[in-house]
C-alpha positions in Angstrom: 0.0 0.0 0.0 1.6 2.7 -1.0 -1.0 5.6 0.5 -0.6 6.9 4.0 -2.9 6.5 7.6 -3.5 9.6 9.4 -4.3 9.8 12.7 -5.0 12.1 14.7 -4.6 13.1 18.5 -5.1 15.1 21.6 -2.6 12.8 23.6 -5.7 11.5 25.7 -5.7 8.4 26.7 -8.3 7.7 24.1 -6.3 9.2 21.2 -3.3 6.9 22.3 -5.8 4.2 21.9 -6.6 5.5 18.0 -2.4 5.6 17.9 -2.3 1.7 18.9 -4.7 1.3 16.3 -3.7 3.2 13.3 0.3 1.5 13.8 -1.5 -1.6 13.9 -2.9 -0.7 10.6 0.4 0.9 9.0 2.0 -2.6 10.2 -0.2 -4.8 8.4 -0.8 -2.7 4.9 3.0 -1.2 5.0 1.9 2.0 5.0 3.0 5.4 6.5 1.6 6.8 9.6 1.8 10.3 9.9 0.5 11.4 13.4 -1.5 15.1 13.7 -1.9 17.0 16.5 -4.2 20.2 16.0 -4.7 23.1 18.4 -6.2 26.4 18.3 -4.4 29.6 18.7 -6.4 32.0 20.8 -4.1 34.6 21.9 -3.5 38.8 21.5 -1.1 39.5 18.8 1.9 39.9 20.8 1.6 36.6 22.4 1.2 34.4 19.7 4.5 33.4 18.7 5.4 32.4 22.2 1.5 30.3 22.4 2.5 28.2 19.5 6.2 27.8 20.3 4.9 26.4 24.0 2.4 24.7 22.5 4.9 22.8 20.0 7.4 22.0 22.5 4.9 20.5 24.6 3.5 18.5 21.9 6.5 17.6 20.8 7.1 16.4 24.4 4.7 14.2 24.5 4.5 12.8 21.2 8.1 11.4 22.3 7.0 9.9 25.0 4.4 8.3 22.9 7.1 7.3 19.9 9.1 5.5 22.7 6.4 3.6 24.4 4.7 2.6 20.5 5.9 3.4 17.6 10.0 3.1 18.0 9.7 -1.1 17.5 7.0 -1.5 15.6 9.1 -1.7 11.8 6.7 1.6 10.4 7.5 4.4 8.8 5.9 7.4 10.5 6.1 11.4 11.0 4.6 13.6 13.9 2.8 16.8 12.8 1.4 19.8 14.8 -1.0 22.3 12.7 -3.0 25.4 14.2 -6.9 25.1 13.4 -9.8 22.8 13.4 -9.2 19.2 12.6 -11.5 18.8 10.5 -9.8 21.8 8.3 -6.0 20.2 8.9 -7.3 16.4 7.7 -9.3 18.2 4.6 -5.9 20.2 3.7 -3.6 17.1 4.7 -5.6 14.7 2.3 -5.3 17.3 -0.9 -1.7 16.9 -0.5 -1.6 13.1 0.3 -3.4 9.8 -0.6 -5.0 9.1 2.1 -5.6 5.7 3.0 -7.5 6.3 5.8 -7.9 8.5 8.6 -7.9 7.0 12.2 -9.8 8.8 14.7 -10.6 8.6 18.4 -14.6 9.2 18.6 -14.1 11.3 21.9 -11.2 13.7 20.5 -13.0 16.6 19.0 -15.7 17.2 21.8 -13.7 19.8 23.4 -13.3 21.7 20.0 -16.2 23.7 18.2 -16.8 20.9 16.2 -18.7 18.2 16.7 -18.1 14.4 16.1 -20.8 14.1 13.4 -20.0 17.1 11.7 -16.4 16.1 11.1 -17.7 12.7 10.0 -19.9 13.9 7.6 -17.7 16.5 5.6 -14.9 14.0 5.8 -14.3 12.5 1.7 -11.4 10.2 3.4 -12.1 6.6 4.7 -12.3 6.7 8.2 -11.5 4.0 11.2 -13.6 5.4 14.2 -11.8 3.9 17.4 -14.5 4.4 20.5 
């Protein structure tokens, strides 16, 4: 297989579940797992830069931890992404520039956001594996 698996997270225990999952997946069909992380940026002007730097160092962080505890021994290629906006905007823009294979998603990530769950599901053109 030659297309790619997105998934994305929040880092909650939930969205490490959809992780588990979508390396599963990249295992079996030898495909790339590229791993997005999407936040909003909701700051005064002066304070941007040093919102998204923090926020990107953190994520970065913590997606470490995850690659160690994962992804490191699992024989699959794979890159970690961080994006400012909605995650339904990021996947839509992502899969324009890639094949998507599919796109692995934790049911409970985007309830926080101003998006709902069935919203992103139904503007969504990529084949999707829903991970409750």
């Amino acid at each position: 297989m030659s297309k790619t698996i997105l998934c994305t997270i929040d880092f909650s225990k939930s969205s490490q579940h959809a992780l588990q999952c979508a390396a599963s997946l990249a295992k079996e069909l030898r495909a790339h797992l590229t791993v997005l992380y999407t936040y909003r940026l909701i700051t005064r002007n002066e304070e941007v830069f040093q919102s998204k730097k923090k926020i990107e160092e953190e994520a970065a962080k913590n997606f470490a931890t995850l690659e160690d505890n994962m992804l490191k021994d699992m024989g699959i290629s794979y890159d970690f992404k961080t994006e400012v906006g909605f995650v339904s905007d990021r996947i839509e823009a992502h899969a324009r520039k890639t094949p998507l294979g599919f796109l692995v998603i934790d049911k409970n990530m985007t309830i926080e956001s101003r998006e709902t769950f069935d919203d992103l599901v139904e503007n969504m053109r990529v084949p999707m594996v829903i991970v409750p």
